[in-house]
N, C-alpha and C positions, 0 to 999 in steps of 0.2 A: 507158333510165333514166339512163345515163350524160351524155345531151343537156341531162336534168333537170338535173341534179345539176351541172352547167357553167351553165345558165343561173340559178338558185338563186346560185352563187357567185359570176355578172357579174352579177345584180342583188343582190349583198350583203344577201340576203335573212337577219333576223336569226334563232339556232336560238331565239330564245322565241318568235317567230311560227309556225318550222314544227312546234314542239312543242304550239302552242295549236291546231295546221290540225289535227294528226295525229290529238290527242289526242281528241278529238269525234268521231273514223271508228274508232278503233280497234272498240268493240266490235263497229258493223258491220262491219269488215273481216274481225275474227275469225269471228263466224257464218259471212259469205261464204265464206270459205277452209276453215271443216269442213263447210259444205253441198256445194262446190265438189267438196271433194274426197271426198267418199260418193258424189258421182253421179258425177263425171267421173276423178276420182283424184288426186294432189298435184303432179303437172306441172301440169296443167289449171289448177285452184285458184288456182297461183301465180301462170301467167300473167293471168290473169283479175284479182287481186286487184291484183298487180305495176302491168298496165294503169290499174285505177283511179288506185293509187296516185300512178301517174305523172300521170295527168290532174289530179287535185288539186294537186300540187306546180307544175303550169303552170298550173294556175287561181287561185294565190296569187301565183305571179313575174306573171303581168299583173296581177292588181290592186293589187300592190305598185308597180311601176313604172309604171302607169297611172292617172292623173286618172279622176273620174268625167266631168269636164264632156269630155274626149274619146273616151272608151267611148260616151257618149250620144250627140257628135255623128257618131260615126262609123257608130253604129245609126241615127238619122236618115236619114244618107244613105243607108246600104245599101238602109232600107228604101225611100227615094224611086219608085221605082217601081212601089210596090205602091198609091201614094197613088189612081192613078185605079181603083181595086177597091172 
């Protein structure tokens, strides 16, 4: 989380952006973390939800700092290989 939280601050990612990402998970995040933690218990939970957490926070620094027209070309490419399929 700490990695996050570095790369959020070198891509001066603004806190109305990460409050308008958050805000729209929060109430799934809550359910996750009281189902999480009836089945698995509240380490579990955390880690679990923490995880997500963190994935979204890097799924907003790339498309913060990243162009659509090079996400696309770069899936393009990637996918090139799969062209003679």
């Amino acid at each position: 989380m700490a990695v996050v939280l570095a790369l959020l601050a070198v891509a001066r990612v603004r806190l109305r952006l990460l409050a308008r990402t958050l805000r729209g998970l929060l109430v799934v995040m809550a359910l996750l973390t009281a189902w999480q933690a009836w089945q698995q218990g509240w380490a579990h939970a955390f880690a679990v939800v923490g995880a997500l957490v963190g994935l979204v926070l890097l799924a907003t620094v790339l498309t913060v700092t990243t162009s659509v027209d090079e996400l696309l070309d770069t899936l393009t490419r990637a996918l090139g290989p799969f062209r003679r399929l």
